[in-house]
N, CA and C atoms as an extended XYZ file, in Angstrom:
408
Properties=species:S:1:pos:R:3:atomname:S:1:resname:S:1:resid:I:1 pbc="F F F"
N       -11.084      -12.274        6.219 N   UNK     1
C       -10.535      -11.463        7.287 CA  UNK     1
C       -10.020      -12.402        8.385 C   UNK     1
N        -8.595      -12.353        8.750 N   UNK     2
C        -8.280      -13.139        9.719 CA  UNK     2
C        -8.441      -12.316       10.894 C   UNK     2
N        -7.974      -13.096       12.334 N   UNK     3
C        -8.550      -13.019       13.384 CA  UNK     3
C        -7.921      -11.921       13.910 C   UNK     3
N        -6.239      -11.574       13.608 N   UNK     4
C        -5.723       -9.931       14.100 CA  UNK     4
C        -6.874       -8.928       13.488 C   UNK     4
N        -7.387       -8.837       11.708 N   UNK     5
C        -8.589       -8.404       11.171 CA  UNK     5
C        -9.385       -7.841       12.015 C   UNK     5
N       -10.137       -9.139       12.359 N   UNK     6
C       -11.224       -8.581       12.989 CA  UNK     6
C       -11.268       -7.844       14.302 C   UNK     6
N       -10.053       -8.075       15.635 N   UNK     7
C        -9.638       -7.451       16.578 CA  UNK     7
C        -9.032       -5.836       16.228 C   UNK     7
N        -8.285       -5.704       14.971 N   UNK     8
C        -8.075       -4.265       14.663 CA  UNK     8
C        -9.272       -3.705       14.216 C   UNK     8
N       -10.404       -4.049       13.457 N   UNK     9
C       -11.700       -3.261       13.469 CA  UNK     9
C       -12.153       -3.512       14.705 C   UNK     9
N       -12.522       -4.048       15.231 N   UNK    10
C       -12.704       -3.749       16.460 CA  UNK    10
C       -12.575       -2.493       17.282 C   UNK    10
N       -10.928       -2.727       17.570 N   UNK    11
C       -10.274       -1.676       18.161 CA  UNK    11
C       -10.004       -0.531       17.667 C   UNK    11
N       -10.707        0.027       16.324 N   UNK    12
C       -10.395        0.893       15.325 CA  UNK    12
C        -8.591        0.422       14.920 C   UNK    12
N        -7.935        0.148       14.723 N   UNK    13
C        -6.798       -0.344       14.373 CA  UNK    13
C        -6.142        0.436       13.480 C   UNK    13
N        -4.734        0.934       13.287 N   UNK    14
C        -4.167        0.984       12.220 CA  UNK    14
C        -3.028        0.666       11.690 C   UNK    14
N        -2.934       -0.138       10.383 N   UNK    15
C        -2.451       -0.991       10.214 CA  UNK    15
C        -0.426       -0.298        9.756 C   UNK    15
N        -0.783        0.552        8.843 N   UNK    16
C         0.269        1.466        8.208 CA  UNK    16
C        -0.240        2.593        8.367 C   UNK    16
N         1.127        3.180        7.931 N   UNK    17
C         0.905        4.774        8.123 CA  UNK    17
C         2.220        5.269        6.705 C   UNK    17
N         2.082        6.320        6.707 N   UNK    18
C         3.096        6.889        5.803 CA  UNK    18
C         3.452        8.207        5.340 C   UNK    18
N         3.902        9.065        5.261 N   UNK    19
C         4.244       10.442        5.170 CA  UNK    19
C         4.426       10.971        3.726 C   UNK    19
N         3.859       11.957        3.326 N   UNK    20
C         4.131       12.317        2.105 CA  UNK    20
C         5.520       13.103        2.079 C   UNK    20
N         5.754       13.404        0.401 N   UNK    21
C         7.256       13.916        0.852 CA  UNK    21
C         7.162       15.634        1.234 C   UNK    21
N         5.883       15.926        1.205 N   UNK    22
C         6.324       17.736        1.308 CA  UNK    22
C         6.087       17.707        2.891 C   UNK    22
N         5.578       16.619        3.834 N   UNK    23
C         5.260       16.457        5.379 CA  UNK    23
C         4.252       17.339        5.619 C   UNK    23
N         3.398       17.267        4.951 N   UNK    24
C         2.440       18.094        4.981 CA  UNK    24
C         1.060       17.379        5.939 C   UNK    24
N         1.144       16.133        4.609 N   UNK    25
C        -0.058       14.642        4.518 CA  UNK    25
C         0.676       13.640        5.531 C   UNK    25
N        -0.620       12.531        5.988 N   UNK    26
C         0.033       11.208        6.677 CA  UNK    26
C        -1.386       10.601        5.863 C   UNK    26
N        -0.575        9.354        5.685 N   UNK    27
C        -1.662        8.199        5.041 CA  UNK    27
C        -1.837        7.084        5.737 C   UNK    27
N        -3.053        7.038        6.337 N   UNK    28
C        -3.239        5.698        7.360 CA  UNK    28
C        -3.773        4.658        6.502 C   UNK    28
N        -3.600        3.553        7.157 N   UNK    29
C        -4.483        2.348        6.323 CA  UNK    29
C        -5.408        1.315        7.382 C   UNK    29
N        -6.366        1.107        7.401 N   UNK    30
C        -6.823        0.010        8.374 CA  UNK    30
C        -7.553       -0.947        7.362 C   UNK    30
N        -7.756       -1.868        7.669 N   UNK    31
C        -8.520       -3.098        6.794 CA  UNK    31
C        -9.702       -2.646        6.206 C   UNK    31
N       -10.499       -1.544        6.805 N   UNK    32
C       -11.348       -0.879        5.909 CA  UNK    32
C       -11.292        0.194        4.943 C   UNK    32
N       -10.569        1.278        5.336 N   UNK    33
C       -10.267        2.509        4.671 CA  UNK    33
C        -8.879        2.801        4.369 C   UNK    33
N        -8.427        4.212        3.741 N   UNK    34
C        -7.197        4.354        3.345 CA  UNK    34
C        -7.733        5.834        3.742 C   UNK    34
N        -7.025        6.990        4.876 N   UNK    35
C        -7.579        8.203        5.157 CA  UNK    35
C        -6.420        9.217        5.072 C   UNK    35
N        -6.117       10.234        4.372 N   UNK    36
C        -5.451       10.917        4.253 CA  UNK    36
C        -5.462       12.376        5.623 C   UNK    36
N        -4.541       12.832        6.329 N   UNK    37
C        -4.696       13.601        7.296 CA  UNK    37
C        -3.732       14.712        7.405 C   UNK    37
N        -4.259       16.079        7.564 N   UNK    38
C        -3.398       17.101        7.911 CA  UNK    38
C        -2.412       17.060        8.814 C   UNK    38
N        -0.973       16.689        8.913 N   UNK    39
C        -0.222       16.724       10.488 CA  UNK    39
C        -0.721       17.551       11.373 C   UNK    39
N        -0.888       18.809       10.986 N   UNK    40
C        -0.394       20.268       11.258 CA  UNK    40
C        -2.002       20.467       12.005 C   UNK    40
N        -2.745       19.978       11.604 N   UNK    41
C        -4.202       19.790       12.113 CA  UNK    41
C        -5.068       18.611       12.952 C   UNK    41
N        -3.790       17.716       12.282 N   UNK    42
C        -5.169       16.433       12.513 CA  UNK    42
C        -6.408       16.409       12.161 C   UNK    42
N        -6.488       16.874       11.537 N   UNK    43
C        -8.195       16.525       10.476 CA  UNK    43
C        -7.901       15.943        9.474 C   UNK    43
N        -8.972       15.072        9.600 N   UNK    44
C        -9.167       14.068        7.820 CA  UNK    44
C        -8.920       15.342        6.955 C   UNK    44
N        -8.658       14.798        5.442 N   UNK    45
C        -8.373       15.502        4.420 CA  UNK    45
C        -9.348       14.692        3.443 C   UNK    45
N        -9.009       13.732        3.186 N   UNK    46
C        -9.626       12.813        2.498 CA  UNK    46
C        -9.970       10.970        2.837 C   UNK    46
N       -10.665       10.146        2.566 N   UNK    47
C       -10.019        9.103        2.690 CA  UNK    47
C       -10.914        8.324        1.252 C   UNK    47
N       -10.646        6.729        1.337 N   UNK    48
C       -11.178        6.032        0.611 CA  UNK    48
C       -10.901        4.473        1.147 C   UNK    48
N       -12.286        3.971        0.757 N   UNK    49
C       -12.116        1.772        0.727 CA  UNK    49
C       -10.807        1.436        0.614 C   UNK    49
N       -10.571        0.681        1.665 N   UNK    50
C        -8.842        0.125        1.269 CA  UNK    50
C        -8.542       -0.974        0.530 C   UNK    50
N       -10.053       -2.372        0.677 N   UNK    51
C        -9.817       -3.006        0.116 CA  UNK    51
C        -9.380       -4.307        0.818 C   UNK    51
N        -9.070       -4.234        1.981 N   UNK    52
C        -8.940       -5.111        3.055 CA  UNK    52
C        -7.244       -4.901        3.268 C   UNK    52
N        -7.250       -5.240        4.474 N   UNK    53
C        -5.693       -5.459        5.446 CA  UNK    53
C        -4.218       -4.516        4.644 C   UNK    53
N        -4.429       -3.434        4.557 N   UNK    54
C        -2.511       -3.133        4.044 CA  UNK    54
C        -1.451       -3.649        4.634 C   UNK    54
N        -0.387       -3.621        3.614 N   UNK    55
C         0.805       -4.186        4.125 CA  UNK    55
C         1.938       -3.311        3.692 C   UNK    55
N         1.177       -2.412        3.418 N   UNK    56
C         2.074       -1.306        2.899 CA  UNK    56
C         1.481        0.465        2.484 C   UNK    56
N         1.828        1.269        2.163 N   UNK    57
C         1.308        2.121        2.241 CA  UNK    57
C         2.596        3.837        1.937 C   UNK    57
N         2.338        4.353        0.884 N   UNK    58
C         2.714        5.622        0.536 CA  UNK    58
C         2.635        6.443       -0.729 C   UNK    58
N         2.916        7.367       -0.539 N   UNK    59
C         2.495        8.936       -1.426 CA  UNK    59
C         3.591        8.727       -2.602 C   UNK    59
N         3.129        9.480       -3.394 N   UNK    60
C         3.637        9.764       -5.231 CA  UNK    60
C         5.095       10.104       -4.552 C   UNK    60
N         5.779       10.460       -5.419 N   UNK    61
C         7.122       11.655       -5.625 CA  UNK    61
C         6.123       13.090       -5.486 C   UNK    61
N         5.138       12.948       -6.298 N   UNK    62
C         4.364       14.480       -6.321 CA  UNK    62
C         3.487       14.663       -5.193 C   UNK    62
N         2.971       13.680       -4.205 N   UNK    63
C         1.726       13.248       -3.232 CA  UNK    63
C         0.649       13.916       -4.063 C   UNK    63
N         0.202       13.706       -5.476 N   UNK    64
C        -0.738       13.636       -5.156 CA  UNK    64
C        -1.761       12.191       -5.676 C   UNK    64
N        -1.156       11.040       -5.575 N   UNK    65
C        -1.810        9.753       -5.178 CA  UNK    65
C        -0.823        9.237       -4.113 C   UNK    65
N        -1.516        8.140       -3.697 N   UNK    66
C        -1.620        7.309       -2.592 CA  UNK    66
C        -1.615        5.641       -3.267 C   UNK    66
N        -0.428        5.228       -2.852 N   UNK    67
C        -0.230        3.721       -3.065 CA  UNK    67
C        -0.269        2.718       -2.112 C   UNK    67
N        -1.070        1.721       -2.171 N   UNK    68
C        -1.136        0.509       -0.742 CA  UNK    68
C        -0.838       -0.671       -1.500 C   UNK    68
N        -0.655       -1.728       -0.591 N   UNK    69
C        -0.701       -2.855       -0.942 CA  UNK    69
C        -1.599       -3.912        0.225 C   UNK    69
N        -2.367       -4.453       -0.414 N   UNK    70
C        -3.141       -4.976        0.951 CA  UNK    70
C        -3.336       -6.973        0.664 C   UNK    70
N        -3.391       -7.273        2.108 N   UNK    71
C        -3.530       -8.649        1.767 CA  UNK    71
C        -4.374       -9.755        1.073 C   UNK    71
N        -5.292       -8.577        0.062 N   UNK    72
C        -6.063      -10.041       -0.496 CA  UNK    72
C        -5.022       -9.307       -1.892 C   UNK    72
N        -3.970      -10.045       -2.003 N   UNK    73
C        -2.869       -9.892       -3.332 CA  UNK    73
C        -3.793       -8.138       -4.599 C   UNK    73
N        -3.425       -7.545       -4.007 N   UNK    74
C        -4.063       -6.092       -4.832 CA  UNK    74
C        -2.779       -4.967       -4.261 C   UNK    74
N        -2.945       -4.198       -5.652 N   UNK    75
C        -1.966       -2.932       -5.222 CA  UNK    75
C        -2.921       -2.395       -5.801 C   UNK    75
N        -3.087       -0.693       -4.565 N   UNK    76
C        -4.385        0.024       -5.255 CA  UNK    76
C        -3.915        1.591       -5.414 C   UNK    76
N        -3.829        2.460       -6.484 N   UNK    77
C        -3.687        3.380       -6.616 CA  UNK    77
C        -4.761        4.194       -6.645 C   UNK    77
N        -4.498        5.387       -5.823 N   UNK    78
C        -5.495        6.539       -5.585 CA  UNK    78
C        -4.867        8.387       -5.792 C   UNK    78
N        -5.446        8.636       -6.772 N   UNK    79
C        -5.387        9.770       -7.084 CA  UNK    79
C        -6.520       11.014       -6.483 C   UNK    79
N        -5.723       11.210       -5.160 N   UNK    80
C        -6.822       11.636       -4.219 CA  UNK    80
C        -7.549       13.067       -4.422 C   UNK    80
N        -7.250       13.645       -5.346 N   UNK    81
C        -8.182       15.233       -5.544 CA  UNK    81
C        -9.227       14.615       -6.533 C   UNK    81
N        -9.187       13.578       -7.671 N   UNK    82
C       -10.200       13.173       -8.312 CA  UNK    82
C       -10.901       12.000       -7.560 C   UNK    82
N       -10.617       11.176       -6.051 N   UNK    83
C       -11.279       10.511       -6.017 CA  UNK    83
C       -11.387        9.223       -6.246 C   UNK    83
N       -10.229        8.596       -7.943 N   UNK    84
C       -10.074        7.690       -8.584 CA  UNK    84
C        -9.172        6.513       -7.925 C   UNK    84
N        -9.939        5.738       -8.478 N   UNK    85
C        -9.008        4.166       -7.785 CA  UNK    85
C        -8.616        3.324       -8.623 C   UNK    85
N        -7.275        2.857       -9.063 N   UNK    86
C        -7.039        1.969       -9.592 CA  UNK    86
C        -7.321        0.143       -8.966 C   UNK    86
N        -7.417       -0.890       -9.346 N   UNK    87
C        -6.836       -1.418       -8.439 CA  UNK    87
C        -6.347       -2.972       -9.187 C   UNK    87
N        -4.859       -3.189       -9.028 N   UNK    88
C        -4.037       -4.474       -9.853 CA  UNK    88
C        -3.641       -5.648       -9.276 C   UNK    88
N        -4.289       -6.707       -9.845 N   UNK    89
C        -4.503       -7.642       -9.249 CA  UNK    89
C        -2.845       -8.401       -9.213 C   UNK    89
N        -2.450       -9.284       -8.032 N   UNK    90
C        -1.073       -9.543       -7.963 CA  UNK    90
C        -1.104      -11.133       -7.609 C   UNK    90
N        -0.296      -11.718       -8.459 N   UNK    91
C        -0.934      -13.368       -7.722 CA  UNK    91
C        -0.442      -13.840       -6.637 C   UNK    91
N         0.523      -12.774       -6.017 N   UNK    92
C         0.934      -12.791       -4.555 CA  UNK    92
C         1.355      -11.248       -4.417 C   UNK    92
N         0.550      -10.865       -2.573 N   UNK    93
C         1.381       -9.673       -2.168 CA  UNK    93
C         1.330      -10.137       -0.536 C   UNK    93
N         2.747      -10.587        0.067 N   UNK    94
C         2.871      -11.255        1.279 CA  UNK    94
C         3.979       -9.950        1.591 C   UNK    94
N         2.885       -9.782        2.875 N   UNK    95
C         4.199       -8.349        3.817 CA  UNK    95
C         3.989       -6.857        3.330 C   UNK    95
N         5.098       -6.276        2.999 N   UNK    96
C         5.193       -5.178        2.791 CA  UNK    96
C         5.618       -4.896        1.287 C   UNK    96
N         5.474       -3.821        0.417 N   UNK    97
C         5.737       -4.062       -0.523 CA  UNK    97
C         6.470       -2.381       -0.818 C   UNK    97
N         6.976       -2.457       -2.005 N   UNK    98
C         7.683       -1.041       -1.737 CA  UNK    98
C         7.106        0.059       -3.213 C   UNK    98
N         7.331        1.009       -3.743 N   UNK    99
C         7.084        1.260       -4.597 CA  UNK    99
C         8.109        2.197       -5.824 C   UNK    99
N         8.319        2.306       -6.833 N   UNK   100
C         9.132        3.122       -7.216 CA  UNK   100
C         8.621        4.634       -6.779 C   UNK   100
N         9.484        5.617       -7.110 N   UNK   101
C         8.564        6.867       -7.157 CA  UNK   101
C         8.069        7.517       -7.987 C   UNK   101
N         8.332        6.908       -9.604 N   UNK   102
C         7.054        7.682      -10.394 CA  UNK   102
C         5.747        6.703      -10.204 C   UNK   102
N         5.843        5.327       -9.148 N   UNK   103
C         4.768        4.355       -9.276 CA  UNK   103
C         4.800        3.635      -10.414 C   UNK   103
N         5.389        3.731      -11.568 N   UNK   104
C         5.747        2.880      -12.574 CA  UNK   104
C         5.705        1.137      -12.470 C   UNK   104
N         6.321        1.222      -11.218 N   UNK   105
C         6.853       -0.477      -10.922 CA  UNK   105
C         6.669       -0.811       -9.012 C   UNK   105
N         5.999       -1.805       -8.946 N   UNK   106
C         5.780       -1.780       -7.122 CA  UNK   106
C         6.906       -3.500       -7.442 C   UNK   106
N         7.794       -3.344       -5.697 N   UNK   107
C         8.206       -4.191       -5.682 CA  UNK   107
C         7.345       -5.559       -4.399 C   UNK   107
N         7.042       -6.725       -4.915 N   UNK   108
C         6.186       -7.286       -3.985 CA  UNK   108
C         6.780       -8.911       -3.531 C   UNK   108
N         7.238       -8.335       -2.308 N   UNK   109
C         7.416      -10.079       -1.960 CA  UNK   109
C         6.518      -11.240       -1.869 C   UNK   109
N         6.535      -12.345       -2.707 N   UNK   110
C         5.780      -13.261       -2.539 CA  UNK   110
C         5.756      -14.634       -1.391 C   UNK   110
N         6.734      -14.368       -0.325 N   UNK   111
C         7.286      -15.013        0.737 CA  UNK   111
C         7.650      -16.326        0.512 C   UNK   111
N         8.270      -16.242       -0.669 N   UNK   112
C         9.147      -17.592       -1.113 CA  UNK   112
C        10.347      -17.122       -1.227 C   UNK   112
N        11.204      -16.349       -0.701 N   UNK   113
C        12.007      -15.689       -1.178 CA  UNK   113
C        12.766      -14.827       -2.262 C   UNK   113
N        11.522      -14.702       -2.643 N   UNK   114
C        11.321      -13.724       -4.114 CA  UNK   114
C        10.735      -12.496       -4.205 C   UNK   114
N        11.350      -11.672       -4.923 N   UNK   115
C        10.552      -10.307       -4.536 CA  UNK   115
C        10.366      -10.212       -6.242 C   UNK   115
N         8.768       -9.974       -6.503 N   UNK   116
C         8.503       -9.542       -7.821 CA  UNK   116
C         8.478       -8.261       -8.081 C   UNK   116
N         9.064       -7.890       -9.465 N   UNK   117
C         8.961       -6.373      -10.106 CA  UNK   117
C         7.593       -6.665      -10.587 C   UNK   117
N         6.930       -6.154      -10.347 N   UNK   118
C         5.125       -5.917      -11.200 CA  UNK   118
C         4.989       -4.462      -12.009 C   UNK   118
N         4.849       -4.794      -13.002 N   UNK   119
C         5.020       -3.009      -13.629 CA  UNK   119
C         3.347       -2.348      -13.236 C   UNK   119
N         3.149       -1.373      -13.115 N   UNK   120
C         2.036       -0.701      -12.731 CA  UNK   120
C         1.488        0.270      -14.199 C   UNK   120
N         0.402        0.130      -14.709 N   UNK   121
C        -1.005        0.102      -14.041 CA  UNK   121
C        -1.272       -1.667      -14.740 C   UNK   121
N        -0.254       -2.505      -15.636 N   UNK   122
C        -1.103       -3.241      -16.055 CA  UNK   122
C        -0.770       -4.555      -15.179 C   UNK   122
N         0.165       -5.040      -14.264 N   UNK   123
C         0.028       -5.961      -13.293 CA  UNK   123
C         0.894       -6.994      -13.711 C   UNK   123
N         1.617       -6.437      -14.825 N   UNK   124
C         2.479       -7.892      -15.679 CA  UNK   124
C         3.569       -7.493      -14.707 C   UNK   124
N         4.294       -9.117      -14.224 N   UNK   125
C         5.726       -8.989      -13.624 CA  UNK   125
C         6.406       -8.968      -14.333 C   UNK   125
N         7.461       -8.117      -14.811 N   UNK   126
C         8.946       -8.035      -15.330 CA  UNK   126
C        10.003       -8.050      -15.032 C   UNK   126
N        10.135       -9.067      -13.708 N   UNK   127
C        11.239       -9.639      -13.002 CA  UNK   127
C        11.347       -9.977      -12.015 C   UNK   127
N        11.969      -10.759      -11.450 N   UNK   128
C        11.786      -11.482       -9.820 CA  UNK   128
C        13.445      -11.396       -9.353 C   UNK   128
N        13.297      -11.250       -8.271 N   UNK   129
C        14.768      -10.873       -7.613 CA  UNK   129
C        14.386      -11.912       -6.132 C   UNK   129
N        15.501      -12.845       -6.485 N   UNK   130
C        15.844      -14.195       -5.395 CA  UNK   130
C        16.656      -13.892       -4.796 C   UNK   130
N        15.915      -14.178       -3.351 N   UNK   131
C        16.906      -13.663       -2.293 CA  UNK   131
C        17.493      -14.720       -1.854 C   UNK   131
N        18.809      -14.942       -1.200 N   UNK   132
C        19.521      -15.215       -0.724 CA  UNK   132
C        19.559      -16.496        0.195 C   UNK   132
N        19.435      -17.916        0.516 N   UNK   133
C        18.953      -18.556        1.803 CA  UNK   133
C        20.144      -18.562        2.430 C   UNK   133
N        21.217      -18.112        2.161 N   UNK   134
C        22.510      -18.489        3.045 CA  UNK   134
C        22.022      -18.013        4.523 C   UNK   134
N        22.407      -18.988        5.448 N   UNK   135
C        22.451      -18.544        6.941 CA  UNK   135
C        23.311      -18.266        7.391 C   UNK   135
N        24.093      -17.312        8.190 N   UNK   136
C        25.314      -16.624        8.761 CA  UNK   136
C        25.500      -16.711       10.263 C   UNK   136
């Protein structure tokens, strides 16, 4: 846990946030938990272990799982009416990471200027996309 870490538990912190698509749900993330919340209420709905620090964070095409990406290199899938957690180990996840929308494939920058395709649930990369160093 680095030192922003420990100042956002502290401060209750949150790190991401994210909207499902029916705008129903919001998905927070803090270095400890992953908590799912009614807009329309503001009451918890659900939550679960995040796993440490997200760097990313959002809902299915269907919402009903929850995708993060957090900084000890893990993408964790949660299928929140059963409870269930996936979680795929990544040999880099630096920043933010994005996801397809059947979740099939998360895209993850490794801050070398590479963004890896990682196919989901088994963690194999099936392609890297090099970005650009030209300066303008």
């Amino acid at each position: 846990m680095d030192n922003e870490e420990k100042l956002a538990q502290l401060w209750r912190m949150v790190w991401q946030v994210g909207f499902s698509h029916d705008g129903i749900s919001l998905a927070s993330g803090t270095g400890g938990y992953i908590q799912v919340w009614d807009v329309t209420t503001g009451r918890e709905k659900s939550f679960m272990k995040g796993g440490g620090r997200p760097g990313s964070i959002a809902f299915s095409s269907n919402d009903v799982s929850v995708a993060w990406g957090n900084w000890n290199n893990e993408i964790r899938l949660w299928r929140v009416a059963s409870q269930s957690q996936v979680v795929i180990k990544t040999g880099s996840a630096f920043g933010n990471m994005i996801f397809s929308t059947d979740f099939t494939r998360a895209f993850v920058p490794d801050g070398k200027m590479t963004i890896n395709v990682v196919q989901i649930p088994t963690g194999r990369v099936t392609n890297s996309i090099r970005c650009n160093e030209k300066l303008y």
